[in-house]
C-alpha positions as CSV (number, residue, x, y, z in Angstrom):
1,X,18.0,19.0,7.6
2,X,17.4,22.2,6.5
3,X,15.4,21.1,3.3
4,X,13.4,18.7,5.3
5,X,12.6,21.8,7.5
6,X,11.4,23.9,4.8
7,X,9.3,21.1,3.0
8,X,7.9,20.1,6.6
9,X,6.4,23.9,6.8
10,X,5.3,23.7,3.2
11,X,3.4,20.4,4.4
12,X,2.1,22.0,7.3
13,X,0.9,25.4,5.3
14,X,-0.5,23.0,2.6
15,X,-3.0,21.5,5.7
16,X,-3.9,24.2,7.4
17,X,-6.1,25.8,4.2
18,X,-8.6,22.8,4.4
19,X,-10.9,22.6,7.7
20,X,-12.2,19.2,7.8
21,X,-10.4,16.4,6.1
22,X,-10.5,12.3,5.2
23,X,-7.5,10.7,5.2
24,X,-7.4,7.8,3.0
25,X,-5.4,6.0,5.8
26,X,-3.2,2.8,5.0
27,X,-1.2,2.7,8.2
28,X,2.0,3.1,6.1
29,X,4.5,5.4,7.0
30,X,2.9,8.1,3.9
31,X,-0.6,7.9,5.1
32,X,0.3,8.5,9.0
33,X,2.6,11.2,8.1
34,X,-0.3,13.1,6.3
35,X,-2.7,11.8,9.6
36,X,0.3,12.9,11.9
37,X,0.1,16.5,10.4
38,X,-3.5,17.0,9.6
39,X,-4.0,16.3,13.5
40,X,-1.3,18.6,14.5
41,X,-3.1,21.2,11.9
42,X,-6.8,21.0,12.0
43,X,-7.2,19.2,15.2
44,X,-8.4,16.0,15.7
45,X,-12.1,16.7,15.6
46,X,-11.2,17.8,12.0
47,X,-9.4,14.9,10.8
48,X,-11.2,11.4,10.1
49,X,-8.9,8.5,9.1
50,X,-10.7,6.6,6.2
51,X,-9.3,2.4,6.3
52,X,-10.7,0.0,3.8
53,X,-10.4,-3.8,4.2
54,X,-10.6,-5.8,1.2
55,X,-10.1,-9.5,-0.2
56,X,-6.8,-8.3,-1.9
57,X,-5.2,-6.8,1.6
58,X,-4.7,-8.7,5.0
59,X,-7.0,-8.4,7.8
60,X,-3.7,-7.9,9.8
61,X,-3.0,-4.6,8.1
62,X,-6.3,-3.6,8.3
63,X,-6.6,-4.2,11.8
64,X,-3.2,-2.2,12.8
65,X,-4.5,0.8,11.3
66,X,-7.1,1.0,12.6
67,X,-5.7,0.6,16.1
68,X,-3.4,3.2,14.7
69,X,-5.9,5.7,13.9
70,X,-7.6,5.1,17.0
71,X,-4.4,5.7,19.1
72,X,-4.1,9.4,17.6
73,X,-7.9,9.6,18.7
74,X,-9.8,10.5,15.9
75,X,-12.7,9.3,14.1
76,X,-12.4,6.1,12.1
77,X,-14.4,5.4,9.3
78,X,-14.0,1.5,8.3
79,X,-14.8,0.7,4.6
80,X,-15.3,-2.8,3.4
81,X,-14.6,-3.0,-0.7
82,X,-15.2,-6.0,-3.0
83,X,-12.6,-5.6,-5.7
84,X,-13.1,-9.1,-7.1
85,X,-16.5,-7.7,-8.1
86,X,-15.0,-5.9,-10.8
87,X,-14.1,-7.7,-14.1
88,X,-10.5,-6.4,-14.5
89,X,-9.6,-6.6,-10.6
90,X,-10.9,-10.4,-10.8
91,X,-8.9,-11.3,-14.2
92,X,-5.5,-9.3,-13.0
93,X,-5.4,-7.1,-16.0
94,X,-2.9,-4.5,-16.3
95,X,-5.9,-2.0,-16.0
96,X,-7.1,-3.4,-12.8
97,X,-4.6,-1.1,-10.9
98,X,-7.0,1.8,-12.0
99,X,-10.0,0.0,-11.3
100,X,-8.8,-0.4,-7.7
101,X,-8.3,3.2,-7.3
102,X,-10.9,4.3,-9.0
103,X,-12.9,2.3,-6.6
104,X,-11.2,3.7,-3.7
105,X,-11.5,6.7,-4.6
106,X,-15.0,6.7,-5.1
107,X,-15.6,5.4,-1.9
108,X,-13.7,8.2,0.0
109,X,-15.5,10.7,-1.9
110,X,-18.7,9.2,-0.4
111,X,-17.1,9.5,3.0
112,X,-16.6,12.8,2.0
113,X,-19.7,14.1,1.2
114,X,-21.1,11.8,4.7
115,X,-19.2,13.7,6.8
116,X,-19.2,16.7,5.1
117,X,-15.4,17.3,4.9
118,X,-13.4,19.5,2.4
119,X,-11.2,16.9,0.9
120,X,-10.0,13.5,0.8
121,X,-6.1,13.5,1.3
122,X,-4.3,10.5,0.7
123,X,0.2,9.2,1.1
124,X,1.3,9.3,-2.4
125,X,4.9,10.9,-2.5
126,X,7.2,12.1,-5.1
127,X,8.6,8.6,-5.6
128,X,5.1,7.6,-7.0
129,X,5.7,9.5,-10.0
130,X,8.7,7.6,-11.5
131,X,7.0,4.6,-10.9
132,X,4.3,2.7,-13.3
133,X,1.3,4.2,-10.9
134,X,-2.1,3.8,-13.1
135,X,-3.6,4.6,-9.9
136,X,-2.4,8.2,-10.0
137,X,-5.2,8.6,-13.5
138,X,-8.1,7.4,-11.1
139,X,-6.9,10.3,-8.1
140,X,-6.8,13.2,-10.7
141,X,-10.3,11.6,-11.7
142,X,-11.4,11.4,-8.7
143,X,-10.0,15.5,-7.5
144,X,-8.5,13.5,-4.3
145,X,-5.3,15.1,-3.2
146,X,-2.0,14.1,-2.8
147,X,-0.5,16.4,-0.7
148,X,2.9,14.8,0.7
149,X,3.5,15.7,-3.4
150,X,2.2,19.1,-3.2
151,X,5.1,19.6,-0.6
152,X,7.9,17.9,-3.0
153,X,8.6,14.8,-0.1
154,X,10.2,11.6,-0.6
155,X,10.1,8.5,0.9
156,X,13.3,9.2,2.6
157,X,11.9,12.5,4.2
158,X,9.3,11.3,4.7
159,X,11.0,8.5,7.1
160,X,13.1,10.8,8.5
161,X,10.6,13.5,9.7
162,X,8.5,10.6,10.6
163,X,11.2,9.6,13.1
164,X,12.2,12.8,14.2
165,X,8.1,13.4,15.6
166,X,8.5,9.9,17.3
167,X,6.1,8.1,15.2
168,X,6.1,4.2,16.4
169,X,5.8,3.0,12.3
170,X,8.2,5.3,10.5
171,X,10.1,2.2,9.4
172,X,7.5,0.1,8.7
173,X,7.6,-2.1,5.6
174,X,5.5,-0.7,2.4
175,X,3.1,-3.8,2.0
176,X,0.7,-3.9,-1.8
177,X,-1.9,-5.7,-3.3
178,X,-1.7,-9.3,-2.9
179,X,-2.4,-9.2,-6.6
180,X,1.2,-8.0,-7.3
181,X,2.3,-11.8,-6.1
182,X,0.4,-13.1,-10.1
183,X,1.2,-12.3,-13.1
184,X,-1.1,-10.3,-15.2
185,X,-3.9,-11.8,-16.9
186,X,-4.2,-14.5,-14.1
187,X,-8.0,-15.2,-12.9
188,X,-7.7,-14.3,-8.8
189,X,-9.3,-16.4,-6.4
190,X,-10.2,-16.5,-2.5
191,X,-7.7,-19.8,-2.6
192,X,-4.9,-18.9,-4.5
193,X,-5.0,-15.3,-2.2
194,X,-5.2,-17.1,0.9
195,X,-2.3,-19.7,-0.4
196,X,-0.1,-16.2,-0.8
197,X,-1.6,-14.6,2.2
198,X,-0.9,-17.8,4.2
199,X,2.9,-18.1,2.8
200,X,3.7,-14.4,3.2
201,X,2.6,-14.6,7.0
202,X,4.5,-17.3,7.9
203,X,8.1,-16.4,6.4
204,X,7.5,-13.1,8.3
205,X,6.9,-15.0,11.5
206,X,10.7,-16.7,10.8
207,X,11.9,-12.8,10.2
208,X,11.2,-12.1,6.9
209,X,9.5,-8.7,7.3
210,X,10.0,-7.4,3.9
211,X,9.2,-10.9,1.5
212,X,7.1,-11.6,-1.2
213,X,5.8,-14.7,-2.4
214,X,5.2,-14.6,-6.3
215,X,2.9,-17.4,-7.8
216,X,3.6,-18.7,-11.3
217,X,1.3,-22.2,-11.8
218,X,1.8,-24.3,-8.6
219,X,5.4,-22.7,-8.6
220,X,5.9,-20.5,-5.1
221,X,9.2,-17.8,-6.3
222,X,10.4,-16.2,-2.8
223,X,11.8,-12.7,-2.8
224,X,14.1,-11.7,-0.1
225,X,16.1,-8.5,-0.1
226,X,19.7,-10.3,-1.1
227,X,21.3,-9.7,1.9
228,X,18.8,-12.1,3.7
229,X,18.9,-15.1,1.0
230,X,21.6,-16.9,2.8
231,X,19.4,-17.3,6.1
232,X,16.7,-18.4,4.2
233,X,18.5,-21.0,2.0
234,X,19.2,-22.6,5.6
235,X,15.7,-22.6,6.4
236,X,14.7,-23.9,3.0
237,X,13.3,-27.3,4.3
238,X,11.3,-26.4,6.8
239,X,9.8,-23.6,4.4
240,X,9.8,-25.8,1.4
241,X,7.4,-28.4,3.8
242,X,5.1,-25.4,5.0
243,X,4.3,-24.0,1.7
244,X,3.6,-26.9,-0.1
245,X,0.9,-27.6,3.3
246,X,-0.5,-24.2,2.0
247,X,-1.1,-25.8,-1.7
248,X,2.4,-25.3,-3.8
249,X,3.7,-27.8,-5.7
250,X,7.7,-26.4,-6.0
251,X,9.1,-23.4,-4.1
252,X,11.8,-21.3,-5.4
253,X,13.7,-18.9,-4.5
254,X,14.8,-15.8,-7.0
255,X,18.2,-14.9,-7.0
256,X,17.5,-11.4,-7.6
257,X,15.8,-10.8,-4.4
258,X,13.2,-8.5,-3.3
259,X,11.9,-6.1,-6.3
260,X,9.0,-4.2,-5.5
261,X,6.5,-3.9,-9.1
262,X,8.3,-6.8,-10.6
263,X,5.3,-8.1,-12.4
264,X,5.2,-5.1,-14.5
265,X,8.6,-6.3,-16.5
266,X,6.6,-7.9,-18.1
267,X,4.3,-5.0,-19.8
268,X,5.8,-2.9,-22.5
269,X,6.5,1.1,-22.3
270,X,3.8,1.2,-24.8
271,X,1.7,-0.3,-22.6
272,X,2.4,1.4,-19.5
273,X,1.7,4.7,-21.4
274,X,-1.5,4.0,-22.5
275,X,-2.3,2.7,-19.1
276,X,-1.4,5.9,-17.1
277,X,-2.4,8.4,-20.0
């Protein structure tokens, strides 16, 4: 506890040498931490919570953090982003997870300059940076800030300090991309991202809150942490009927259960390098 203590007052001295601040605001657990101390900080007629909707997330997660934002009583700035505009977003290359962030980024440093803030702070933690993150090239790019890394916290600080101030999402499930559920090199569209988004609503209506549905051809492969395959193998007809409604041929379910990045097996470490490099 002690260590969470001291990084919690390196957080908080980190925040209080900006005046104004974006928060490029997810509704995740990282992002509202960051929110959750630049309010506590600056003061909330400092702090404006920055939340993009796009064709790759689900109007559901942009629509809680919104409401989130707007509970703490700050200034939201909604952004709208067309990611399937962009060549490499559109064909799923391994490059595309720049290209997102680069966008994103880009658009908070408009916000920036709009409302004439000092920096644009976003959730990445220390767990980011043993992970393939090409995203993290497009942020130093971009000068945005990461400052839950400044302060050295990981996701299971930043749960527990999250829980400790009373914050109603510090468990929440990390949600991604809907363009994780294809493998690389696959041409997105509306209907193949509303067949996922469709699947992945529905199995967390059964209980599923952490699932993801991965599409290879007409093929549906369900991830489930392992401890929950059991329940879902007794559910399998009902599920099997519902996601072939939604436009799958076969549905599967891997026996490894619930990975999160597991399309990126497939790339090299030569490949990842020159990505993030």
């Amino acid at each position: 506890m002690e260590n969470i203590i001291r990084k919690e007052n390196k957080l908080n001295s980190l925040m209080g040498k900006y005046g104004k601040v974006i928060i490029a605001f997810s509704g995740g657990i990282d992002s509202t931490l960051v929110l959750d101390t630049a309010v506590k900080v600056l003061g909330k007629e400092n702090v404006i919570a920055a939340v993009a909707n796009s064709e790759l997330f689900t109007d559901t997660e942009f629509n809680s953090a919104v409401k989130l934002a707007k509970k703490a009583e700050i200034e939201v700035a909604e952004v709208k982003l067309n990611y399937l505009f962009n060549e490499e977003i559109r064909n799923n290359r391994p490059s595309s997870w720049y290209w997102m962030k680069k966008i994103f980024y880009k658009k908070m440093n408009e916000l920036k300059e709009k409302f004439s803030a000092d920096i644009v702070l976003d959730g990445m933690i220390m767990d980011d940076n043993n992970d393939f993150r090409p995203g993290l090239k497009a942020r130093d790019e971009e000068g945005i800030v990461s400052i839950l890394q400044l302060a050295q916290i990981y996701k299971v600080e930043v749960r527990k300090l999250a829980e400790r101030r009373g914050l109603e999402n510090w468990n929440k499930v990390a949600s991604c991309s809907v363009s994780s559920r294809f493998p690389y090199n696959t041409e997105l569209t509306n209907e193949l991202i509303n067949r996922v988004m469709k699947s992945e609503a529905y199995l967390k209506v059964l209980g599923y809150k952490t699932v993801r549905v991965r599409v290879q051809g007409n093929t549906a492969r369900i991830e489930v942490p392992i401890r929950e395959t059991v329940s879902l193998i007794n559910s399998m007809k009902e599920i099997n009927r519902q996601l072939k409604l939604y436009g799958f041929e076969y549905i599967t379910l891997d026996l490894e259960g619930f990975k999160s990045g597991r399309m990126n097996d497939e790339l090299s470490s030569g490949e990842k390098s020159k990505l993030v490099n």
